[in-house]
N, C-alpha and C positions, 0 to 999 in steps of 0.2 A: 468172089470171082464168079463169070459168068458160065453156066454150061459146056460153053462154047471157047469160051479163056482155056478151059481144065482140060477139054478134052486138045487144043491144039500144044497144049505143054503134053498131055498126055501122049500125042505121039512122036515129040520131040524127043529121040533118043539120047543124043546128044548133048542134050540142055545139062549143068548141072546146079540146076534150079530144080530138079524134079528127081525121083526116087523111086520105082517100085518094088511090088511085094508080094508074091502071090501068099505067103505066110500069113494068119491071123493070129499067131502065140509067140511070134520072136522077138519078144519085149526091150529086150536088149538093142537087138539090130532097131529096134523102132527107134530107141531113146537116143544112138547114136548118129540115127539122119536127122533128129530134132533139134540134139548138140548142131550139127554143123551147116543147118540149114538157117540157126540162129547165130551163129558167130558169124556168117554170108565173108568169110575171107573174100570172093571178087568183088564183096562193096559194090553188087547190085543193087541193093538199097530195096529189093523186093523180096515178096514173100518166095520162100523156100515149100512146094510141096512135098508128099509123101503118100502116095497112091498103095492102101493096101487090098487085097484081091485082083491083083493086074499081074500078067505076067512081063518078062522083060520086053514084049515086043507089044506092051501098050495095050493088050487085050485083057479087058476084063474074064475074069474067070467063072464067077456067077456063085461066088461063093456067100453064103449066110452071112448077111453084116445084122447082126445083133443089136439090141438096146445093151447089151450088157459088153459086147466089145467097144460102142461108141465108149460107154463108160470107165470101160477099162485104159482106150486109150488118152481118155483124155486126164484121167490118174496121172499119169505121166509128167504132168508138168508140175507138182508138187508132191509127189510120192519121195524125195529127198534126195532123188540118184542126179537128175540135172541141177545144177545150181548156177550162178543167180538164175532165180525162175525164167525159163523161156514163155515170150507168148503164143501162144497155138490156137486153132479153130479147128473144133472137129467135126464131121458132117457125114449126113450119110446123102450119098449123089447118082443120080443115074446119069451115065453115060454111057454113051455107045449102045444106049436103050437094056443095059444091066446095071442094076446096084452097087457100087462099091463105096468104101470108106477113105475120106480124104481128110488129112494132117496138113492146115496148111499154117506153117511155123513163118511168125514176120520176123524178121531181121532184130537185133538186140542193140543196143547201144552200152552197154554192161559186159562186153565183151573181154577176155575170151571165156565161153561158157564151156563147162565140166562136166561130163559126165564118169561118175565115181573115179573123177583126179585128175581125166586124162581130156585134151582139147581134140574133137575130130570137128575136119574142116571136108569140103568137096574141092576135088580137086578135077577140072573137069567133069565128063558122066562117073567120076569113082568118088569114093567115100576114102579117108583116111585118116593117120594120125598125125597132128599140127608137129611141124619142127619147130625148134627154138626161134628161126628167122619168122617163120608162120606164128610163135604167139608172140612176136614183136610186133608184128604187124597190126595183130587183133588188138594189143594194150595201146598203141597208138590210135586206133579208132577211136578210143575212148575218149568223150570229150567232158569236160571236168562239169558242166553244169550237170550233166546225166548223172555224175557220179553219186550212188547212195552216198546220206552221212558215213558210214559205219567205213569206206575206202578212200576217205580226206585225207592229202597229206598234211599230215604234222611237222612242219617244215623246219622246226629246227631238232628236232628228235634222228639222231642219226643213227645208223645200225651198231653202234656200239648201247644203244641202248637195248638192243635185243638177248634176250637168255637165248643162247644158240643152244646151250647141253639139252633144253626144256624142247625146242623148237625141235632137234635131231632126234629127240629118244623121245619125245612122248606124241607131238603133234606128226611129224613128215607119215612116221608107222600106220597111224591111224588114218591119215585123210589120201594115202597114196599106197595104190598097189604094192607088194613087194617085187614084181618083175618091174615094175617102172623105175625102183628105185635104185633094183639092183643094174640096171640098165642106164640113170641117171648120172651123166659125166657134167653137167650142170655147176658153176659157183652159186656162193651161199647166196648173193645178191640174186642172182637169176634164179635161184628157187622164191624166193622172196618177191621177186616180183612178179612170177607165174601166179602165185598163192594170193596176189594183193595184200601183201602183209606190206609192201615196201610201194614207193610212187615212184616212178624215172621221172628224172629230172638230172641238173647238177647244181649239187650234187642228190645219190637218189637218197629218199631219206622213206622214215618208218610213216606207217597210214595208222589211223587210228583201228582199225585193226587186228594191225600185226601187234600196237601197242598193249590193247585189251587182253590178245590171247598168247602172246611169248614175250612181250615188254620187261625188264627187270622189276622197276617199279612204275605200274601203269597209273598209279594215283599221282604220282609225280607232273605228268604229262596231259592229264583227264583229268581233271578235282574230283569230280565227282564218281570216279569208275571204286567204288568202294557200298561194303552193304553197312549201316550201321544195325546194330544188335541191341535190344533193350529185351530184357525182362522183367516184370510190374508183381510186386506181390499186391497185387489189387486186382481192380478192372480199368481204373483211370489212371491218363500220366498224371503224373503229380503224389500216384502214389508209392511207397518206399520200394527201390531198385534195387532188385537182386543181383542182378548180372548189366552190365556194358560193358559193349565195346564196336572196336571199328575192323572188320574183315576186310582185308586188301589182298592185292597180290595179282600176278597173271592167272587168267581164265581157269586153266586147271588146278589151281592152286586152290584158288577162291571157292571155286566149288566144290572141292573136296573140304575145304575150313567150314562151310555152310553144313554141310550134310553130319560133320561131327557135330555140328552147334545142335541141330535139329534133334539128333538122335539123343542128343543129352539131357534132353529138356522135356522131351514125349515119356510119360510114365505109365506102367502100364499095370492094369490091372488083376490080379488073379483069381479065378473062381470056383471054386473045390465044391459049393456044394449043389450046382444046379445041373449035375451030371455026371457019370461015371468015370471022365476025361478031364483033365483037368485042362483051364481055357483061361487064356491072355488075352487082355483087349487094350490093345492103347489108346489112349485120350485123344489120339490124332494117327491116321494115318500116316508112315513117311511116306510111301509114295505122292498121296495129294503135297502135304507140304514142301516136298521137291520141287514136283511141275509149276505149281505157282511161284515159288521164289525164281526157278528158271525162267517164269515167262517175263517174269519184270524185269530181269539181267537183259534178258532179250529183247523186249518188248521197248523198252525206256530209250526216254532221251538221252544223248550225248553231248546236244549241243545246246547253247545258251542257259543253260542250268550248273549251279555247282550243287547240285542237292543229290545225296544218295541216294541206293533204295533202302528201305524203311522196314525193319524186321521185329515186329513187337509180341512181344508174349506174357497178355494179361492170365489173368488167375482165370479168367471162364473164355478163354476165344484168343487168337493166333491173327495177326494184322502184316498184311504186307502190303507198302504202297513205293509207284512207281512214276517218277516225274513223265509227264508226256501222258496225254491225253491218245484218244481214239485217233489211228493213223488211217490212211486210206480207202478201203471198204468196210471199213470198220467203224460204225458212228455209237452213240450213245443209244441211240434207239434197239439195235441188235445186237451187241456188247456180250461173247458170250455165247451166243447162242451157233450152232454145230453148221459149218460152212461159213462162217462171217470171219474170217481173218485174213490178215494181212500182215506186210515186215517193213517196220521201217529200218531194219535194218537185215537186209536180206540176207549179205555175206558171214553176217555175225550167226547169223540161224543154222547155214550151212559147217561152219567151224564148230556150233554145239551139238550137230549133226556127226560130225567126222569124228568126234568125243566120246560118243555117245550120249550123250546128253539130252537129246532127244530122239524120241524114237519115227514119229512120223509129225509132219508139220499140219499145225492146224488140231491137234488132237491132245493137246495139255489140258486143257480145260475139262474136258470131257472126261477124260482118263481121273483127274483132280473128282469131280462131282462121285462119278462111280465108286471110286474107293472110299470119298465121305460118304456115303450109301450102305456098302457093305460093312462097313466099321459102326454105322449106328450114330453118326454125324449130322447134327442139321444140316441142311442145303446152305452150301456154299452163294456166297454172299460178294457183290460190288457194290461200290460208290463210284460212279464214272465220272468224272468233270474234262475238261479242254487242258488243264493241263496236269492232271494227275489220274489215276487208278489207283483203287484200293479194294486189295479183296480181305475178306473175312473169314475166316476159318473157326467154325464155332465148337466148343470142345465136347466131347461125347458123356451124353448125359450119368 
């Protein structure tokens, strides 16, 4: 936008297209004019500003915009609190002949967007929280080509296919406030279709998902949403197998059957005499081995493959691989390396987000490398091709 665009929205009070702030630390209030400058409930179809250092009558204040606030703000758009990712531009701009920082958030097509659970939308010049008829609205925007794979419906999977006890007690607690819920007079279908775990229609049925992460049996519905397990008393297949088998189940299930597998299998070493302390080392980090099997759960294909992910454990190095090749800014060439990520399945990142399962997006890898580091790990290791990843995990010498 032109100087001259910003500064005539800038004194448009009325607009609510626009937002100011004399604040530069209210991270909060930021992420919730980004939420709903992204959901664009009046379906202007244009970009949503966010003017910070301006007071409400459109004057700049002449406050310090930073290299280190541009950057803070623009953290925002995958720090893990909005989800599906909004797009934003952040800028630093003079107008009105002072400095200020401008957010300008384009409209979503992945609508309605969350921050930590909740949908705010503008309602006029105010900010608010989306009614049930307001995130109808927003899920009706949504037009099915836009739709990530990861919120396809699975059109003949109906909501009796869902674990509700799984879905009530372990998922709603974690990815939703407790005043939202204690406040939520909502049916099970209208939670379900807030959360995209469900697609309206008729009749409405389960998204792939809601089937991955509360499904009864999601391998039933997905072929391939399973991890297969081998253990090799060698280094090659082929040579004699100790341990197989096949890990199924909804999302927190799975992950939790993974993390035992892991922990059972890392052995560890003890050393009485190089110190006055006695010190354990294990063959493998679990943290590294987590992040990586999480990112291939995450990371992988869904669609046109029945192939699992691939959990190998030879006698000298730990193999994980994951159908689906480099997704979107993410090529073979930079694979890996710290700012190059991307989600092909966005929604799903968010649900292993609300789990805990991840801590911040974009930083598996890293976090994986560091702990083969501190543990005494060779460097962590890919094979990248078009339609598979495989990482390496080499065992401590």
């Amino acid at each position: 936008m032109t100087d001259e665009e910003l500064e005539q929205l800038l004194d448009d009070i009325e607009s609510d297209r626009v937002e100011r702030t004399e604040s530069l630390t209210n991270g909060d209030k930021f992420r919730e004019a980004v939420c709903a400058f992204a959901n664009d409930l009046p379906d202007h179809r244009k970009v949503g500003v966010l003017f910070v250092g301006v007071n409400n009558s459109g004057q700049p204040t002449g406050a310090s915009i930073t290299d280190q606030l541009l950057q803070n703000l623009a953290s925002m758009r995958s720090d893990g609190n909005i989800h599906p990712f909004p797009s934003l531009d952040v800028q630093k701009r003079t107008l009105k002949g002072i400095e200020v920082a401008v957010i300008i958030v384009h409209p979503s097509a992945a609508t309605p967007i969350r921050f930590k659970g909740t949908v705010w939308i503008r309602s006029g010049p105010r900010r608010g929280v989306a009614n049930q008829d307001d995130e109808r609205r927003l899920n009706e925007k949504r037009r099915f080509r836009d739709l990530p794979a990861d919120i396809r419906p699975v059109e003949s999977a109906s909501l009796s296919e869902l674990d509700e006890l799984l879905f009530c007690r372990t998922y709603l607690p974690s990815a939703i406030s407790i005043e939202v819920l204690e406040q939520n007079q909502r049916s099970l279908e209208h939670q379900l279709l807030a959360l995209k775990f469900a697609h309206p229609g008729d009749p409405v049925c389960l998204t792939l998902l809601g089937i991955l992460t509360v499904g009864k049996e999601p391998s039933d519905w997905i072929p391939c949403a399973y991890v297969q397990f081998l253990s090799v008393d060698g280094t090659e297949l082929g040579d004699p197998v100790k341990d197989s088998r096949e890990i199924r189940g909804a999302l927190p299930d799975l992950l939790a059957e993974i993390e035992d597998v892991l922990k059972a299998n890392i052995q560890t070493a003890v050393d009485f005499t190089s110190g006055p302390v006695e010190v354990q080392r294990p063959d493998y980090p679990i943290v590294a081995l987590q992040q990586i099997v999480r990112n291939a759960i995450l990371h992988r294909s869904y669609e046109n493959t029945n192939a699992p992910v691939r959990l190998y454990w030879f006698r000298d190095r730990v193999e994980v691989q994951n159908p689906g090749g480099p997704y979107g800014q993410v090529t073979k060439q930079n694979f890996g390396e710290l700012g190059a990520y991307d989600y092909r399945n966005p929604n799903l990142a968010a649900v292993m987000k609300d789990l805990g399962y991840v801590q911040r997006f974009g930083f598996g890898i890293a976090t994986a490398r560091r702990e083969l580091g501190k543990n005494g790990n060779p460097p962590l290791e890919f094979e990248v091709n078009d339609s598979c990843v495989s990482a390496i995990i080499r065992r401590r010498p």
